[in-house]
TIROKE-412051 format. One record per residue (C-alpha): x, y, z. Coordinates in steps of 0.02 Angstrom, whole numbers, plus 50000, padded with zeros to 5 digits. Example, Ala and Ser with C-alpha at 12.3 -4.5 7.8 and 13.67 -1.06 7.14 Angstrom:
REM residues 2
506154977550390/506844994750357/
This chain:
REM residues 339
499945168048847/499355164649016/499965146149069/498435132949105/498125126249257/498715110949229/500275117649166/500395128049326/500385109449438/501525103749291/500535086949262/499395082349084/497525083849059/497345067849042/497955068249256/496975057049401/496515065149569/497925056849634/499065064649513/498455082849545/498325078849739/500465073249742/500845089149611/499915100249722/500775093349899/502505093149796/502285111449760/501465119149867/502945114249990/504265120449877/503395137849880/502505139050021/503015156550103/503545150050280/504935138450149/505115155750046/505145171050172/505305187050112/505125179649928/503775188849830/504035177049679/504045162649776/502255167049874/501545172849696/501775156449621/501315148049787/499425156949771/499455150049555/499925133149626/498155133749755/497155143249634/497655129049491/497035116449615/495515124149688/494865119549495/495695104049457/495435094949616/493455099349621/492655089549467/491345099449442/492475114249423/493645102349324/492215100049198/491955116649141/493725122449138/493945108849031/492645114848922/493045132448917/494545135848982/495025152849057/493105156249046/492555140549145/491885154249286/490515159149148/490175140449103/488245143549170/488145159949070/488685152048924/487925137848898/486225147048937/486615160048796/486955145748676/485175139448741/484365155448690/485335156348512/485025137348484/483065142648523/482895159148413/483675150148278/482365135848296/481045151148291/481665158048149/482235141248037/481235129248089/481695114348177/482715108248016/483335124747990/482925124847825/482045142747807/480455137747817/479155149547900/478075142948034/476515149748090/476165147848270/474375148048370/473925155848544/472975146148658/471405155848601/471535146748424/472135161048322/473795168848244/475155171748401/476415184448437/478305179248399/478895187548558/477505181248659/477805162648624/479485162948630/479375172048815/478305159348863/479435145548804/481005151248894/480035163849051/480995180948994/480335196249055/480185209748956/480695225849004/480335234748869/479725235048687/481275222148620/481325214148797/482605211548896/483445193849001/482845193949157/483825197249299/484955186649379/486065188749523/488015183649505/488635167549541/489845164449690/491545163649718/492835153249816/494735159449860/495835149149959/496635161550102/498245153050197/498525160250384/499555159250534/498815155350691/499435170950776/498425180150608/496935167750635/496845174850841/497115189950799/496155192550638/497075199050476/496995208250317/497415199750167/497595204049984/496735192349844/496955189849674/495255186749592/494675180449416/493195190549387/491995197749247/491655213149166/490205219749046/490675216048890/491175229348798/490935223148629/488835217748659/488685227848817/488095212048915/486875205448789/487925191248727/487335195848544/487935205548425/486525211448249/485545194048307/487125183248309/488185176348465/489595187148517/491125181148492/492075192048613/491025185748763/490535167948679/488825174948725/489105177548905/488975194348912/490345194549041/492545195448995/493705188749109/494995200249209/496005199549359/495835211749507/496375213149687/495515214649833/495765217150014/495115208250131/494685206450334/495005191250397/494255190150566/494965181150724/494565165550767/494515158050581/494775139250589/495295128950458/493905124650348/492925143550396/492155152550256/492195170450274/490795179250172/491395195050087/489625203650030/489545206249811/491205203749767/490735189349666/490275189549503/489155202349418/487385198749406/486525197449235/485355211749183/485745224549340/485305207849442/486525207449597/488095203549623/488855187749696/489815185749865/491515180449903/492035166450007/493605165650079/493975146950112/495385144550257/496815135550307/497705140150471/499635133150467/500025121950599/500825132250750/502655122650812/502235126050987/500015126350991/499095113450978/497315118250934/495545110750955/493985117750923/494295135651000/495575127351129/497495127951131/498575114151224/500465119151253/501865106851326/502935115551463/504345110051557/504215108651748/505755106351871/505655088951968/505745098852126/504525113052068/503265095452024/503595089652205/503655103252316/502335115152203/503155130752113/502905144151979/503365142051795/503035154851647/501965149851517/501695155151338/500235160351266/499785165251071/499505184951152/501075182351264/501735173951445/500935172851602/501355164951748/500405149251815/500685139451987/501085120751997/500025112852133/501455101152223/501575082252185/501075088652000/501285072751893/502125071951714/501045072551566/499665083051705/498595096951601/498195111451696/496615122151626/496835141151598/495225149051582/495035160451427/496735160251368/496445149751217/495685158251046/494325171051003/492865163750980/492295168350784/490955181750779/490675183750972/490445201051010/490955199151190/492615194251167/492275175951219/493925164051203/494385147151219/495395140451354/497245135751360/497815118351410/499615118251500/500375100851466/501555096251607/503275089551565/504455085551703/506015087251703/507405078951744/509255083051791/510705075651668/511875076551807/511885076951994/513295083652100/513775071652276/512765083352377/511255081452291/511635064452275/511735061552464/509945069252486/509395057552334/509975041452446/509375047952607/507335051152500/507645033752446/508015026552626/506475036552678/505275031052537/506035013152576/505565013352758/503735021952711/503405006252587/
């Protein structure tokens, strides 16, 4: 048996936000792959740990998976079939439910059609002589998708493990079985079942981007649509990159001299070095702007980037040796006469 998601984040149903929000940051740095490398079981149970909180931490979501578990996806379908059943059972019972027949009027005074009212109680189309649910188009789904910034400028493929639905075999999508709910489907229509998917993840995703995958979301009701898939992303923080917006700022070290007397230094970018020239009398903490050298710019077909922001750090020497030390007295005599 599958664990629950709250077993998964290892904390009780009865859990505050707070609670799920620490479990969450406690595990998801034990597992996180960059921790793990090369660990398949460690990055498997890193993407339970995010799925497990995707539901718990969004109340909504929380709500229904509360409700129905595993099925908490279908929570819409569901509780619409149990509409329907509730209604056909009033239709047929009575509103006691005691067996007693009930004969109804149309609005031209005399003896209605069953089917008739009860379309126009609930607005089903029929589409055909027993009728037929109208069409509805699948709901939407979320994923969380973690990247590195070098996969975020260069844009990446990824492979997602997805809850999704499936006709139900048992009522072939009706969500009854002989007049009564189906128990299979709890009147959905729809079973759970896991798939994979691959995915394109293109460059310049930010954290916070939602990349639109076209129906791979949840089957639609009566050949309505299907759904789309959202990929919602988190780009890992980068230990040399600093990143705003579509910029990049990078801290390089200068030579004192090269700062003084102007000079060339290499500088790293995300799609490698190139070499950038320090104006002289360059002072420390200086950023110097290069043009286009930053990230892609999501879904511009040109090729448009950001730009790169070279942070200056100067750099001093540990130790001097006497002749160096002679020229450092006579600059100081110098700068003392110029003051």
């Amino acid at each position: 048996m599958a664990k629950s998601f709250y077993e998964t984040l290892g904390v009780p149903k009865t859990a505050t936000d707070k609670d799920i929000k620490s479990a969450y940051r406690r595990l998801a740095r034990k597992h996180h792959p960059d921790v793990n490398p090369n660990d398949r079981a460690a990055e498997a149970r890193f993407k339970e740990i995010n799925a497990a909180n995707d539901v718990l931490s969004d109340p909504d979501k929380r709500k229904k998976y509360d409700k129905y578990g595993d099925k908490w996806e279908m929570a819409d379908q569901i509780e619409e079939n149990e509409k329907r059943q509730s209604a056909a059972s009033w239709m047929r019972n009575g509103p006691s439910g005691s067996g007693q027949s009930y004969t109804f009027e149309s609005g031209t005074g005399g003896a209605g059609d069953f089917g008739s009212i009860f379309d126009n109680l609930f607005r089903r189309d029929r589409g055909g002589p027993r009728g037929q649910a109208a069409s509805r188009r699948g709901q939407d789904v979320e994923t969380p998708v973690e990247i590195s910034l070098e996969e975020a400028f260069h844009g990446t493929n990824r492979t997602v493990q997805l809850q999704t639905a499936e006709v139900c075999a048992t009522c072939h999508g009706t969500g009854e079985v002989q007049g009564a709910l189906c128990h299979t489907c709890d009147g959905s229509g729809q079973v759970a079942k896991m798939r994979r998917l691959e995915v394109k993840v293109p460059a310049g995703v930010k954290t916070g981007s939602r990349v639109r995958v076209a129906g791979e979301g949840r089957p639609g009701m009566g050949n309505g649509a299907s759904g789309d898939l959202y990929l919602v992303v988190t780009v890992q923080p980068h230990n040399r990159f600093e990143r705003t917006g579509d910029n990049l700022t990078v801290e390089v070290p200068v030579l004192y001299t090269d700062a003084v007397l102007g000079g060339e230094v290499e500088v790293p970018t995300v799609s490698g070095r190139v070499a950038l020239r320090i104006p002289p009398l360059t002072q420390n903490g200086r950023q110097i702007r290069l043009s286009g050298k930053g990230m892609p710019v999501l879904g511009d077909t040109a090729g448009k980037r950001g730009d790169l922001f070279v942070k200056v750090r100067i750099q001093l020497p540990e130790q001097l040796s006497d002749d160096e030390r002679q020229h450092f007295e006579a600059l100081r005599e110098l700068q003392s006469v110029k003051a």
